[in-house]
N, C-alpha and C positions, 0 to 999 in steps of 0.2 A: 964569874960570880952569878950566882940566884936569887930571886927572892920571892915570897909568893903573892897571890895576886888573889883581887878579890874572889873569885873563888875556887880558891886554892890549888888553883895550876903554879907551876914554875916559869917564873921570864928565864927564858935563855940566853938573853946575853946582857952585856951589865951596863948598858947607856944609862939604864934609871939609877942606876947608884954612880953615877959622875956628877959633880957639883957643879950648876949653870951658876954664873953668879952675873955681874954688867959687863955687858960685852964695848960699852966707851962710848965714843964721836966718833960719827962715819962723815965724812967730808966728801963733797966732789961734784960734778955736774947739779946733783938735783940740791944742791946747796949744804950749809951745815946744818945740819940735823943732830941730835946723841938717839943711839938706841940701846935700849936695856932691855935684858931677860929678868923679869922677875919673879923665885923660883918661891918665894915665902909666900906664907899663908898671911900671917899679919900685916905686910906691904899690899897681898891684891885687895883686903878690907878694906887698909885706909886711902886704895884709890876710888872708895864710892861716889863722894862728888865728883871728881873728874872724871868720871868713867861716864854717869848718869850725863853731865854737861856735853861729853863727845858723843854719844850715842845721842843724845837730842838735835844735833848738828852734823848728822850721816845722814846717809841714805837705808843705812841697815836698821833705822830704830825698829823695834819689835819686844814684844813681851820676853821672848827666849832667850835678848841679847842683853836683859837688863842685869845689873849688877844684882841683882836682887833674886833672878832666876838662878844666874849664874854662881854663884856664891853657894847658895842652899843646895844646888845639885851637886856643887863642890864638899860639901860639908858629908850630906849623907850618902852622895852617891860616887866621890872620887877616891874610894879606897882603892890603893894599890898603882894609881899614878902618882906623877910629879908634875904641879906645877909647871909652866913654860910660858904665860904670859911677855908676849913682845912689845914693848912700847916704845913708841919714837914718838921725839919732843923736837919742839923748833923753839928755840930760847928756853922758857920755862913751859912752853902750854903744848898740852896733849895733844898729837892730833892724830896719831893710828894710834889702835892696839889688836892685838890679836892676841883674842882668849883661848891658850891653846894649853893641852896637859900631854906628856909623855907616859903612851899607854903600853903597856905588858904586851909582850910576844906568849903565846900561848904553846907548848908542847904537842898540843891537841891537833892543831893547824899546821898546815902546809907554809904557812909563810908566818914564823912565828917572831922574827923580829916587833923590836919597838917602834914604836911613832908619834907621832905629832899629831893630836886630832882635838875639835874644839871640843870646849867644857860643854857640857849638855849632851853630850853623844852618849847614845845606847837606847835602850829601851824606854826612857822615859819623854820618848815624843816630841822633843825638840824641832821647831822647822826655823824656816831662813837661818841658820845659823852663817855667821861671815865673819871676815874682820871687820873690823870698825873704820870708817877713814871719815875723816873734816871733810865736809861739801867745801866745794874748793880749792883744797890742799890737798888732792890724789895726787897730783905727782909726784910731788915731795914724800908724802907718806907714807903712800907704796913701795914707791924708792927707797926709803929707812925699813918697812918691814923686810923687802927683800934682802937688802943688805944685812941683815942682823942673824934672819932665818940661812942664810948661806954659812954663814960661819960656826955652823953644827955640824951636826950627820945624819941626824935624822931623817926619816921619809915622812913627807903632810900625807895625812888621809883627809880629807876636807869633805864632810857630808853633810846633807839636808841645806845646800845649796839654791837662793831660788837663783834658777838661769837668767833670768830675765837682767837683774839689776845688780847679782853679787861682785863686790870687788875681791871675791878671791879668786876669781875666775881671770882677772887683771894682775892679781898678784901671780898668780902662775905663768903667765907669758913673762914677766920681768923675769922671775924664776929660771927662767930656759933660755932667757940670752945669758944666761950665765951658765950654763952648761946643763942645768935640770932636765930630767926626761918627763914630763906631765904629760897625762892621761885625763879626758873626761869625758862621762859617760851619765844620759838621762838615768833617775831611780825609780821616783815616782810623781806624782801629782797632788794639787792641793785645790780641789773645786772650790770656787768662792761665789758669793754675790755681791755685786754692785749694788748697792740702798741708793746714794744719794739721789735726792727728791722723788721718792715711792713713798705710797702709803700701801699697806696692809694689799688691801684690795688690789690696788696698780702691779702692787706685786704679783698675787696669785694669775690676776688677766695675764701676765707674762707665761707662767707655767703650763702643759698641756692639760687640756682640759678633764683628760683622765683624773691626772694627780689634782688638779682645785677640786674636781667634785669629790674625790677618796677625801680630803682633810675638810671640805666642809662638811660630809656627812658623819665624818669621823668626829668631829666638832660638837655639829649640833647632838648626836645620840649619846655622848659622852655628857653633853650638861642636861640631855632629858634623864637618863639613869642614874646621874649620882650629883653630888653638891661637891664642883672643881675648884680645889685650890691647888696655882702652881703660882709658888712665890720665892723668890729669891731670902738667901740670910742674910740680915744687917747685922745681928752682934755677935761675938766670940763665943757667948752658949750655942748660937744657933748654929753657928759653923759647926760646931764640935758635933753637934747630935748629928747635922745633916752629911758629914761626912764619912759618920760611922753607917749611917744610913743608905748613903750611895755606897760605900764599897759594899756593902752587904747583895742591895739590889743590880752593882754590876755583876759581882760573883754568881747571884743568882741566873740573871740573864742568858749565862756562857756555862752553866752547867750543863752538860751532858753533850755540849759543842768543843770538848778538850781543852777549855778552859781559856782564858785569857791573859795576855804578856803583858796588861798595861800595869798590874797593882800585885804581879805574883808573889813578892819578898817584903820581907818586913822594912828593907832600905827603901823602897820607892815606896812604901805605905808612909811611912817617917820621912822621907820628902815632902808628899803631898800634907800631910799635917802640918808641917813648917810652913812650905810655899802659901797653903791657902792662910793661913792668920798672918800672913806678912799680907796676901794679896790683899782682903777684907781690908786690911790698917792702909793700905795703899787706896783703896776702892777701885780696886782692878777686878776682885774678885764677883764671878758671877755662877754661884751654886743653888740650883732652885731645885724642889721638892713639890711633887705631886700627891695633893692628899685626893683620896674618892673617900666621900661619904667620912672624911675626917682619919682615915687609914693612909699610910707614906706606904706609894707602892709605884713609884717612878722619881728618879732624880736624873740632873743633868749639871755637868761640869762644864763650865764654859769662864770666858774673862772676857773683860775688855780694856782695852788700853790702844790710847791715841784716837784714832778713828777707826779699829778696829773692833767688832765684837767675835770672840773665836771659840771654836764648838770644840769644847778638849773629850769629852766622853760620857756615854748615856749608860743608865744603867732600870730598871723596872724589874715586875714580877711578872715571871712569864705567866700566872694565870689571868694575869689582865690582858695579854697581848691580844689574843682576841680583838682587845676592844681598840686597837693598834695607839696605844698610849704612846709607844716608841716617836712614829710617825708625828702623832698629837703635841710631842714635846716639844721636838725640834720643829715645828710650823709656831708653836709660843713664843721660844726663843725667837724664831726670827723675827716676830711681830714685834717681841719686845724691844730688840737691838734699832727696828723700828722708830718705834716710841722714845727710842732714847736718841735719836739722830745720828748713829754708827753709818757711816760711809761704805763698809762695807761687813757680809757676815761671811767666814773665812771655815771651813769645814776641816781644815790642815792635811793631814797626808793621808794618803790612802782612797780608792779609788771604788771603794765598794758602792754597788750598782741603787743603793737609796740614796744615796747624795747627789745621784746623778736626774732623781726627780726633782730635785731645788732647782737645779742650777748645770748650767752645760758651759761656765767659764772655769777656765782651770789656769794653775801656776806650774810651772814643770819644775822638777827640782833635780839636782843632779849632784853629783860627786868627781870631785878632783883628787887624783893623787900624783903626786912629785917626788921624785926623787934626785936626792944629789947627786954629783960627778964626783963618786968616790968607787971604790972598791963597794964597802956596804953598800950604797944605793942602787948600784947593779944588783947585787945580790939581793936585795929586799926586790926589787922589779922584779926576777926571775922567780921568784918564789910567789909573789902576788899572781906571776904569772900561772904559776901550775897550781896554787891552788884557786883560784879563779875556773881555769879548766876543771880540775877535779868536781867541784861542785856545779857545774853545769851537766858533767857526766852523771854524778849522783838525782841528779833534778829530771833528766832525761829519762835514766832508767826507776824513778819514781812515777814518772808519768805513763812510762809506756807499761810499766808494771795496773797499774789502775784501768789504765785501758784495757789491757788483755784480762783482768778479771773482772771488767763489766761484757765484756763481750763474754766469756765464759759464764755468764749467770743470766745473759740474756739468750 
């Protein structure tokens, strides 16, 4: 059986059209536990308290893991999965779950079977993604998600992984003493800074001295040439204007630089319009606008939440850059996250060489993928295998292609 996917490839093989439904009580060493696959839409809404109560008593709380992220990226951005949330209970109370959805194998690709990968994956920037486990109650609850996730077929893709502290990293060893073949491998990084007890100042003394004198010069010539306002939105108008305003000013930004993945489709434009008026009503959201001389001609998308304040994306007019507004932003932000007593200020993924004037602390993030001890499992390995290969050959012979025509123009 086929079906098509969100855009508009064919799945090739038909896991997504089998019905998950409660896979019962698993009993045994790690105690009695029940675990359930829950494959409905209306079931994972009405676990928002509990979900919001277990994620506050993990190790995994994060913005990305909130019922709140997770939900709306499910709403506009999970066309063409299925549901597969895992939850294991000990009597009545929650204490794993793993937010997980079975994703479309692609025609396109070399390994086009389906999988198991968390809600938040793809292009819309997700980090720490994990499952969820009760501080305290890992064993048992690891123990129930593996037990529950065995009794599929599926292969996990498990990404945006932080190494440091995810228990999916833990799930995957339980995983393989049951015969699982798991693989893990570094992706990328998430530069961050430590705040607590700096001010402003204690801060910059930390950075090299190049970079303090670039942002203080940059500082003070920016408030001698024009009258600076960069102020965050408190209500639902200002959200609205400011976010028609920053996608405009990111689009502008990334013109004629082949464009930008973060806001391409009108489904991750309709996320971000969702997410942010949930965030605001939540007071997570932290969207600020650059006026000069009373003109919007730089924004910046960030949140905060817990003790975290986190840099989601900048956007300006390149005819201001010159006056390196970009720069000037993200040195506000941090002062602000500052001001407000944030523990630390989080730049999320990617490794591009200005982040690395903030800050030289970094989070490594990595990907696990597992597969069962079935026939398909083999066969999804073998196929991750060669397309894996393929695309490092195509990446190779992209590079040495660029090389040999910069040497031929020089």
């Amino acid at each position: 059986m086929s079906q098509p996917s969100a855009s508009g490839s064919v799945v090739v093989d038909d896991a997504l059209a089998r019905p998950v439904g409660a896979i019962g009580s698993v009993s045994g060493a790690m105690g009695s536990v029940s675990v359930e696959t829950i494959a409905d839409e209306e079931r994972m809404l009405a676990l928002r308290g509990e979900w919001t109560a277990l994620l506050g008593r993990s190790d995994a709380d994060g913005v990305f893991l909130t019922w709140e992220w997770l939900s709306t990226w499910w709403r506009h951005l999970g066309r063409g999965r299925r549901l597969h949330l895992v939850a294991v209970r000990e009597r009545r109370e929650l204490i794993a779950l793993a937010p997980l959805a079975a994703t479309p194998g692609r025609r396109a690709s070399l390994a086009p079977l389906s999988s198991l990968a968390f809600l938040g994956s793809g292009s819309v920037g997700s980090d720490y993604l994990d499952v969820i486990v009760a501080r305290g109650r890992e064993a048992e609850a690891l123990d129930g998600l593996a037990a529950g996730l065995d009794r599929q077929t599926l292969s996990l893709v498990l990404g945006q992984l932080d190494r440091g502290t995810s228990a999916a990293r833990e799930l995957a060893r339980r995983l393989g003493r049951r015969g699982w073949r798991c693989t893990e491998r570094a992706t990328d990084v998430c530069p961050f800074i430590p705040l607590a007890g700096l001010t402003w100042d204690s801060y910059l003394a930390s950075v090299s001295g190049h970079h303090r004198s670039n942002v203080r010069r940059r500082l003070a010539n920016l408030h001698r040439a024009f009258d600076v306002r960069f102020e965050p939105v408190a209500t639902e108008a200002e959200r609205t204007l400011a976010l028609v305003l920053f996608l405009d000013l990111h689009a502008r930004r990334w013109q004629g630089r082949g464009g930008s993945s973060a806001f391409y489709s009108s489904e991750l434009r309709q996320f971000h319009d969702a997410w942010t008026t949930i965030a605001l009503a939540r007071g997570w959201l932290r969207l600020f606008l650059m006026h000069l001389d009373g003109k919007p001609v730089g924004a910046l998308y960030a949140y905060r939440y817990r003790h975290t304040f986190g840099f989601y994306q900048i956007g300006f007019d390149p005819e201001y850059g010159r006056h390196g507004i970009g720069q000037v932003m993200v040195g506000l932000a941090i002062a602000r996250a500052i001001d407000e007593g944030a523990a630390e200020f989080d730049f999320l993924h990617g490794d591009e060489p200005y982040k690395f004037d903030w800050t030289r602390r970094v989070r490594e993030l990595g990907r696990v993928d597992a597969y069962p001890p079935s026939v398909r499992g083999r066969v999804h390995r073998g196929l991750q295998a060669v397309d894996g290969h393929a695309r490092r050959l195509v990446r190779h012979a992209l590079t040495a292609g660029r090389a040999a025509s910069g040497s031929a123009r020089t």
